[in-house]
C-alpha positions in Angstrom: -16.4 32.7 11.2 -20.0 31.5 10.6 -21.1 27.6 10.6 -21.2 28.2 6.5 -18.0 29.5 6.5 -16.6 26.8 8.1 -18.3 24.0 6.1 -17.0 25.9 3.4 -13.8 25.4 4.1 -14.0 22.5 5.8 -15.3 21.1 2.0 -11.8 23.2 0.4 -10.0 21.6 3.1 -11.5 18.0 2.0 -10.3 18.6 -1.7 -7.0 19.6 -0.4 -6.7 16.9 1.8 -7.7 14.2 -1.0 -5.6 15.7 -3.6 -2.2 15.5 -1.2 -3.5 11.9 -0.5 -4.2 10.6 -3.9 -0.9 12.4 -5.1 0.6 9.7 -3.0 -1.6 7.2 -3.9 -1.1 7.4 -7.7 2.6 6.9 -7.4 2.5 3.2 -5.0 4.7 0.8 -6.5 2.3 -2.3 -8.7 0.6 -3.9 -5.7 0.7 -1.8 -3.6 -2.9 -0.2 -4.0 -4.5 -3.8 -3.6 -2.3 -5.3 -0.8 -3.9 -6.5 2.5 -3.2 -4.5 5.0 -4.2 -3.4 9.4 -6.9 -1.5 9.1 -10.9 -1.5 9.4 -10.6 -1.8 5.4 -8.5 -4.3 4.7 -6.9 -2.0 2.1 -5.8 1.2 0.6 -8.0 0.7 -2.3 -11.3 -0.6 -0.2 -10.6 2.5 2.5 -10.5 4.7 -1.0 -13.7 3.3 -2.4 -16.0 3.2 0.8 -14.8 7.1 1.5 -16.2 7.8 -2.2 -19.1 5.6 -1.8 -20.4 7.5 1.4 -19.5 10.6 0.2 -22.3 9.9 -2.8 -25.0 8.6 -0.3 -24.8 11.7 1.9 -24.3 14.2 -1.0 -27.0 12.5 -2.4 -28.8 13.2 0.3 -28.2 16.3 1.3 -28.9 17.2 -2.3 -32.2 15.2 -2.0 -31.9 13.1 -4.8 -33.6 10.3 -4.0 -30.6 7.4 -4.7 -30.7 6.6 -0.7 -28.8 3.3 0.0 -28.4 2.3 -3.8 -25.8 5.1 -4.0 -23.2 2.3 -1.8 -25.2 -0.8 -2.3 -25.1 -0.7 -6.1 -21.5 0.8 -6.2 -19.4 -0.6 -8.2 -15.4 -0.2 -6.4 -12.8 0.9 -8.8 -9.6 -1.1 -9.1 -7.2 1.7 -10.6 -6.0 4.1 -8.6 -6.5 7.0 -11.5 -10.1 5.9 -12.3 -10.9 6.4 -8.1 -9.0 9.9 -7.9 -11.1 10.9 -11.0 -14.5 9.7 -9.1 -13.4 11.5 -6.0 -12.8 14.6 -7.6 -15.6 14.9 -8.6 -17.7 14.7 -5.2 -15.4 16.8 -4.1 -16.1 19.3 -5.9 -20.0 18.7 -5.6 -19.4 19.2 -1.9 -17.5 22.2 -2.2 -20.8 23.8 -4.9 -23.2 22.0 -2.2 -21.6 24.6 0.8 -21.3 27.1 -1.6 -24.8 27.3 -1.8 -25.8 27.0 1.4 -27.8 30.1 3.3 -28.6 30.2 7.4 -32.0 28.8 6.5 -30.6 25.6 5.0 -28.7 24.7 8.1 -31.4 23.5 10.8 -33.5 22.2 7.5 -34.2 18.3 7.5 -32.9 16.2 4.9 -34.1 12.1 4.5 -31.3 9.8 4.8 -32.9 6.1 3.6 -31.4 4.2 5.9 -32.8 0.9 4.2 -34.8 -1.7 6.2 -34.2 0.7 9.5 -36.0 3.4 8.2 -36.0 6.9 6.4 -34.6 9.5 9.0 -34.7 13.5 8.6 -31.4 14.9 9.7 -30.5 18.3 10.0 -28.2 19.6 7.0 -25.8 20.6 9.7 -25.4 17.6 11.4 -25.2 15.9 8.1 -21.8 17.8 7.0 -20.7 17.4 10.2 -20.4 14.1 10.2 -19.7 13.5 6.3 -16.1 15.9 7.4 -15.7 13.8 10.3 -16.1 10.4 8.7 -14.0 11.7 5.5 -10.9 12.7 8.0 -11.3 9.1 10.0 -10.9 7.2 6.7 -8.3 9.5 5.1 -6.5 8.9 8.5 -6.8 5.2 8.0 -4.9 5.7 4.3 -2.6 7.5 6.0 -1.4 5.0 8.5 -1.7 2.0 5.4 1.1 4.6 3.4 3.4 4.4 6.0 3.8 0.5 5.2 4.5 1.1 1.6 7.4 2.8 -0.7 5.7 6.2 -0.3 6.0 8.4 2.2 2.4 9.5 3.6 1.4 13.0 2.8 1.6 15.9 5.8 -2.4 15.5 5.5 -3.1 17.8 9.4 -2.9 21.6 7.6 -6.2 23.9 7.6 -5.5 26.7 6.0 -4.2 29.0 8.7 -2.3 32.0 7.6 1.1 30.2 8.3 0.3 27.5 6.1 -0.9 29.3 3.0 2.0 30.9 1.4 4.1 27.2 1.7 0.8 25.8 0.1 0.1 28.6 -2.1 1.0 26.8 -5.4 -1.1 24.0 -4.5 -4.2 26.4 -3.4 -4.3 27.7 -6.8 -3.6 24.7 -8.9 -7.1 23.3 -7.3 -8.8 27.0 -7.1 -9.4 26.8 -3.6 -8.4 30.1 -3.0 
């Protein structure tokens, strides 16, 4: 498997993995969503909307769009849970077009992340992904841990698509078109 490929399904894997989570999500009991809870985030919903605000600030710059730290400083955090799943649907699908169009040339190409007052930074579209994945799973992890103190039973969110797993998940596979 190349480094593409595996960004490419590391970005399927990321939908998947947000659409078992939010699945669970949407169905909390009232409260639930907003309660104080252990975590770095003091909350489900506040873990939810910092995933979907980073997610925009890298995409956005990996896209090269120009938004920089405006795409987190100016966000404004959703309070439903349905309004949040919508919003991260939809970078998740722009992450999965972004690795779709990706080509061996792109990956040692430098990107500017705007870092703010510390400075504009070129970054290397592969370490870039790398890290968006890795800081998506710590997050979603965090979630995780917050369901299990709640009336719904947190989502088997450690699958990657390995032959094994696929036909138990096919219905799911094709009901997002990951497959």
């Amino acid at each position: 498997m190349s480094l593409i490929d595996h960004f490419r399904r590391m970005a399927a894997n990321n939908r998947w993995s947000n659409d078992r989570l939010y699945r669970a999500v949407l169905v909390l009991a009232p409260g639930e969503f907003a309660a104080e809870r252990v975590s770095f985030f003091p909350s489900i919903v506040e873990t939810l909307n910092h995933i979907l605000a980073i997610d925009r600030y890298y995409l956005d710059a990996l896209e090269e769009g120009g938004i920089g730290p405006a795409a987190f400083h100016d966000f404004e955090p959703f309070t439903e849970a349905a309004a949040l799943e919508a919003a991260q649907r939809t970078e998740d699908e722009r992450l999965i077009a972004f690795c779709a169009s990706l080509s061996e040339n792109d990956m040692p190409r430098r990107v500017v992340t705007d870092r703010g007052r510390a400075g504009k930074f070129p970054e290397r579209i592969d370490a870039l992904l790398a890290h968006l994945f890795l800081h998506q799973a710590h997050h979603r992890g965090q979630v995780h841990a917050m369901l299990a103190g709640t009336s719904v039973k947190p989502p088997q969110l450690d699958e990657f698509f390995l032959d094994f797993d696929l036909p138990l998940r096919r219905e799911e596979v094709e009901r997002l078109g990951l497959d």
